[in-house]
N, C-alpha and C positions, 0 to 999 in steps of 0.2 A: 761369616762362619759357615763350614759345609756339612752338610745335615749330620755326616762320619760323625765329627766334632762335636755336635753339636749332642748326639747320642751317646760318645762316651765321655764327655764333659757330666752329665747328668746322669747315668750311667742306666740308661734305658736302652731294652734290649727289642733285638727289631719285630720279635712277636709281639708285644708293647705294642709298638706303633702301628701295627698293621691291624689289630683288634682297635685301639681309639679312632683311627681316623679309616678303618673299613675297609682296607685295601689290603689284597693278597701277600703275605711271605716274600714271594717269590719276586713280583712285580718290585715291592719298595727295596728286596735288596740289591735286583740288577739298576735300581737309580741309583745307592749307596756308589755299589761298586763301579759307575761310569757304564753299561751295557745300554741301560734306556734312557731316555730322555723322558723325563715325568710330564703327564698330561699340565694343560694350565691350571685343568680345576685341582689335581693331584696339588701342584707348586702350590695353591693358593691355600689349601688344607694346611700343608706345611706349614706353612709362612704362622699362620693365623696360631697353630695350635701350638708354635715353638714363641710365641709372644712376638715375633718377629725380628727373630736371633739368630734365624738361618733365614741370608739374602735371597730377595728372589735369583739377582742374579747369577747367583752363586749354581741355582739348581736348572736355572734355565740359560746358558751363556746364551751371548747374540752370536750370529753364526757372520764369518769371514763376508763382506760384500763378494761379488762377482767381479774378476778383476778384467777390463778391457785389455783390447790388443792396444798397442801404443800409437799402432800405422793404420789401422782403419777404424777402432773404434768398436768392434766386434765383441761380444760377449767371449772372452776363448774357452775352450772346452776342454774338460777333463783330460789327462794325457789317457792314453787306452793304457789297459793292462799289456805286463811285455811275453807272461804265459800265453797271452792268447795270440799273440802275434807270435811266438816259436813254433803251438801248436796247428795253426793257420801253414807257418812253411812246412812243418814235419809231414801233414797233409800231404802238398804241391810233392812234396818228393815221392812220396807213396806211390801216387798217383801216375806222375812218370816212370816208377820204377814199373808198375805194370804194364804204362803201355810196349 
């Protein structure tokens, strides 16, 4: 169950939780909302003070492995952003246009 759920199952409100378990407003509702990833100790408060009804997995997913190249075996990287590669050419053109 995810913590959303688990909050309006019981219909505790997120000032509630941030006075019981001591943590800012603000903080516990960007982990609601999906913006932050909650500390361990944070998850661990949770887990504990919800009886253990909101998963840990639930508040902390395991993140994707690294996926290899298939031909050498290479960790492969990130593709780059394609804004910055437009604004890289817009540049080169600039550039020649002055000269």
């Amino acid at each position: 169950m995810t913590l959303a759920d688990y909050l309006q199952k019981n219909k505790i409100d997120i000032h509630q939780l941030a006075k019981e378990l001591g943590y800012t407003y603000n903080y516990l509702w960007r982990v609601i909302v999906g913006l932050a990833t909650p500390s361990d100790s944070l998850t661990k408060d949770i887990v504990t003070w919800s009886n253990e009804e909101v998963d840990y997995d639930t508040l902390r997913p395991k993140k994707e492995p690294v996926k290899n190249c298939p031909t050498c075996g290479r960790k492969v990287l990130a593709p780059k952003k394609v804004g910055a590669k437009i604004r890289l050419r817009k540049r080169k053109v600039k550039d020649e246009e002055k000269r």
